[in-house]
Backbone as JSON Lines, residues from 0, in Angstrom:
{"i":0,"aa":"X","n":[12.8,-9.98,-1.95],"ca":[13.73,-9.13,-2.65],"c":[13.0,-8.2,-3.62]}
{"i":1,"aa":"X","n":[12.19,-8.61,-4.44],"ca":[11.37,-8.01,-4.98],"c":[10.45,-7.03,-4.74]}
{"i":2,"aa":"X","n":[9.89,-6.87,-3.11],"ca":[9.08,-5.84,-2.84],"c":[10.25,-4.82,-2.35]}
{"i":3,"aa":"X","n":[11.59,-5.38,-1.73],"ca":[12.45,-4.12,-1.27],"c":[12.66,-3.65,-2.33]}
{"i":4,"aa":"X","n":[12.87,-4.0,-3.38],"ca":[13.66,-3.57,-4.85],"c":[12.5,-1.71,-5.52]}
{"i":5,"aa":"X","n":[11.32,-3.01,-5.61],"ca":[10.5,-1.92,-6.3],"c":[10.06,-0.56,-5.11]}
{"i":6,"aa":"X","n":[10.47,-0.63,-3.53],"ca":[10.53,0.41,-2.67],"c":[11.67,0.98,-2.7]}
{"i":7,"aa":"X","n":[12.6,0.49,-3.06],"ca":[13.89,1.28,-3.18],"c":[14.1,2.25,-4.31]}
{"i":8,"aa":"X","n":[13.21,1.77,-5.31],"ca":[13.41,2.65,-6.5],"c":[12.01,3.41,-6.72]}
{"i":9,"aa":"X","n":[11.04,3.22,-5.93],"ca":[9.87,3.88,-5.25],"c":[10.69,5.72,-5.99]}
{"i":10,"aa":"X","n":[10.06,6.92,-6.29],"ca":[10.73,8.05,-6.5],"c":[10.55,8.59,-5.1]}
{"i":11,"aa":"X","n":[9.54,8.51,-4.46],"ca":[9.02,9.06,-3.7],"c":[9.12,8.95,-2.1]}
{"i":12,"aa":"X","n":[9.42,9.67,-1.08],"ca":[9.65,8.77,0.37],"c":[8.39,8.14,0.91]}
{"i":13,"aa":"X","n":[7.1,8.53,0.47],"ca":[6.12,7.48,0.75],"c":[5.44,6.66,-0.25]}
{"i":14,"aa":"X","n":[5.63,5.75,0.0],"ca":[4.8,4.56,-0.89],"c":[3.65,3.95,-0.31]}
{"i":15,"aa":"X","n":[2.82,4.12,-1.57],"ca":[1.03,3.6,-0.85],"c":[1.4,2.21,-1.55]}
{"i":16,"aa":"X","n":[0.19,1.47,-0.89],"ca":[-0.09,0.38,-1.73],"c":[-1.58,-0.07,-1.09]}
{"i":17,"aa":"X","n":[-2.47,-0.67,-2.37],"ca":[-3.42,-1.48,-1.65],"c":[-3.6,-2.54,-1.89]}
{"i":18,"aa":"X","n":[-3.7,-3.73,-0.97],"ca":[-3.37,-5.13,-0.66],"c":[-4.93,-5.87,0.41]}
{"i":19,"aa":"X","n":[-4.91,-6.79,-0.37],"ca":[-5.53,-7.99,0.5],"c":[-5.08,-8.35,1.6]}
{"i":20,"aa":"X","n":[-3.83,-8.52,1.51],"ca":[-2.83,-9.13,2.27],"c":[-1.98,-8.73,3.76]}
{"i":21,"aa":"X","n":[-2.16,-7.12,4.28],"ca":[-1.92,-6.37,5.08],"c":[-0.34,-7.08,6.02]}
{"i":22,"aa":"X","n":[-0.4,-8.19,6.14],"ca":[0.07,-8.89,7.03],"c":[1.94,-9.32,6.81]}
{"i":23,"aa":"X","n":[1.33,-9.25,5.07],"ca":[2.51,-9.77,4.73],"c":[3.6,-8.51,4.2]}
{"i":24,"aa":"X","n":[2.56,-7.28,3.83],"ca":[3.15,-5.71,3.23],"c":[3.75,-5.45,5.18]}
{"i":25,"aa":"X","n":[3.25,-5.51,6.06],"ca":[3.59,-5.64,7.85],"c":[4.97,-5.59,7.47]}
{"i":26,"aa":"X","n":[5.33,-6.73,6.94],"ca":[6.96,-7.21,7.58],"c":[8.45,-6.44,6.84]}
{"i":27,"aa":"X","n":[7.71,-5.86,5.8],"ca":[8.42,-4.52,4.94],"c":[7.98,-3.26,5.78]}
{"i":28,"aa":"X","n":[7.21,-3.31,6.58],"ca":[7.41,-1.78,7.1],"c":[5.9,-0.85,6.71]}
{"i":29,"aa":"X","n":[5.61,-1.69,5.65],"ca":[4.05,-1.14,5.56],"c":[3.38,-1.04,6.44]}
{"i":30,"aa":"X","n":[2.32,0.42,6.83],"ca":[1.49,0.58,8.02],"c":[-0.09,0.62,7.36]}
{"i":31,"aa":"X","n":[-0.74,-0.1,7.78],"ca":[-2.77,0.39,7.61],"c":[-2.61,1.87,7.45]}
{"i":32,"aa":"X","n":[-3.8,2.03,6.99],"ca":[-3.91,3.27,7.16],"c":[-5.8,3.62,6.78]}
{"i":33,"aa":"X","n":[-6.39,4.24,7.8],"ca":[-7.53,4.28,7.86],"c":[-8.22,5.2,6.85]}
{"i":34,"aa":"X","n":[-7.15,6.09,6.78],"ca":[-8.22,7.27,6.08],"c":[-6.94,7.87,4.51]}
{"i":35,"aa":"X","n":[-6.76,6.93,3.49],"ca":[-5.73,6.93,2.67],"c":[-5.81,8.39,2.05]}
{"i":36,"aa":"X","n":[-4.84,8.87,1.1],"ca":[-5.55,9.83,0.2],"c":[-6.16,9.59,-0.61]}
{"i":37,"aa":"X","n":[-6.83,10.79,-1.18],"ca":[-8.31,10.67,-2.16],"c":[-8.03,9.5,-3.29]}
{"i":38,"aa":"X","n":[-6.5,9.55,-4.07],"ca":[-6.57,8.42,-5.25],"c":[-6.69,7.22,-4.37]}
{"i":39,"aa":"X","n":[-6.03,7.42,-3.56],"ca":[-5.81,5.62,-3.08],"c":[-7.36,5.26,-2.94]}
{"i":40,"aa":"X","n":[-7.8,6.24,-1.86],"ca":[-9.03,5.71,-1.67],"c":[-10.22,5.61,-3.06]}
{"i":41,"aa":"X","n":[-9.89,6.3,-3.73],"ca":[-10.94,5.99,-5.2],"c":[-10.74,4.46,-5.88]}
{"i":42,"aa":"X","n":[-9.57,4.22,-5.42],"ca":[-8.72,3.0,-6.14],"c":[-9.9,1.8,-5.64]}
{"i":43,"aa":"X","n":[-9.32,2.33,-4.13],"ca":[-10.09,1.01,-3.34],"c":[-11.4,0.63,-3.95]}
{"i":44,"aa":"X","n":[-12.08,2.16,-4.18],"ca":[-13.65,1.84,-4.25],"c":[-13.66,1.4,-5.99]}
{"i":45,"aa":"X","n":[-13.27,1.93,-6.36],"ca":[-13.42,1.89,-8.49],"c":[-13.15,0.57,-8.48]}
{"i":46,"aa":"X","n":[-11.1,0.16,-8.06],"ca":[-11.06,-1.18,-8.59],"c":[-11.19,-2.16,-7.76]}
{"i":47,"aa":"X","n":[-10.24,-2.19,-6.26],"ca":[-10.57,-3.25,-5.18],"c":[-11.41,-3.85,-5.26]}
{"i":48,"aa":"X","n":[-12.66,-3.02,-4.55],"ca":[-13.38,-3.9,-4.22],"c":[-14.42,-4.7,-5.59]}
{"i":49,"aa":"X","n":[-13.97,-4.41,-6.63],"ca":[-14.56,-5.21,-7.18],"c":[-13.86,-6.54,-7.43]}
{"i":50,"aa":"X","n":[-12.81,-6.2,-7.35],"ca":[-11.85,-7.8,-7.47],"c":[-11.87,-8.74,-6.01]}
{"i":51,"aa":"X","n":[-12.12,-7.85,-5.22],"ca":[-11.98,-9.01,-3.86],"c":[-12.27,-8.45,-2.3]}
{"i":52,"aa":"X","n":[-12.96,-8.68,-1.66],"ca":[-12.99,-8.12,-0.4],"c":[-11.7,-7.88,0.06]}
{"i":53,"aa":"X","n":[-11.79,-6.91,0.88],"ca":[-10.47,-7.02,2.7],"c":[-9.71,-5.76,2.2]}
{"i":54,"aa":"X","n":[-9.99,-5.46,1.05],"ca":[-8.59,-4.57,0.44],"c":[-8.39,-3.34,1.88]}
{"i":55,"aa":"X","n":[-7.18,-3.36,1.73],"ca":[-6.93,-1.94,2.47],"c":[-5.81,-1.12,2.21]}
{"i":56,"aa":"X","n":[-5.59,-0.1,2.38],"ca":[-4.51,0.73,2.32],"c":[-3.48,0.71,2.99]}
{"i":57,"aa":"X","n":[-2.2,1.17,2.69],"ca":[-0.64,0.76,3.71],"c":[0.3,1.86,3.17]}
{"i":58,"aa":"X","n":[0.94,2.01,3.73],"ca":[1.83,3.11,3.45],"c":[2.92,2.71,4.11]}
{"i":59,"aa":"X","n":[4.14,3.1,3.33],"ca":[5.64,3.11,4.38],"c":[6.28,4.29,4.0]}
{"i":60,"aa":"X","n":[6.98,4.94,5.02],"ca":[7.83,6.3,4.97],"c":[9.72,5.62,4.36]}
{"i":61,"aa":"X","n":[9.91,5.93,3.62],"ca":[11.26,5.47,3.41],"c":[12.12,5.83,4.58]}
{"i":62,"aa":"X","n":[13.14,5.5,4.75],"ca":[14.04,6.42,5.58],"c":[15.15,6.84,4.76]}
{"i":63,"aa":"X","n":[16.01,6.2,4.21],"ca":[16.8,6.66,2.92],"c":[16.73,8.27,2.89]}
């Protein structure tokens, strides 16, 4: 309930996120995404990976 909540009130029709977890952002509709935009991808490199391997990028298109 909690991840639909904070996508529903998302401002925006796409929502990034980066996650360890890929599998479980999957079942909300989140997609990989290989080549993120420039913040996301700075994110990955500045904060991710210093907290933990696997990180990757995901995105979902609202439909709303």
């Amino acid at each position: 309930m909690i991840v639909r909540e904070l996508v529903r009130r998302f401002p925006t029709r796409e929502v990034y996120i980066t996650t360890d977890l890929p599998a479980y952002f999957a079942r909300f509709g989140f997609c990989r995404i290989d080549d993120p935009p420039p913040e996301i991808a700075a994110k990955i490199t500045r904060v991710c990976a210093h907290l933990r391997s696997g990180v990757v990028a995901m995105v979902l298109e609202k439909t709303d």
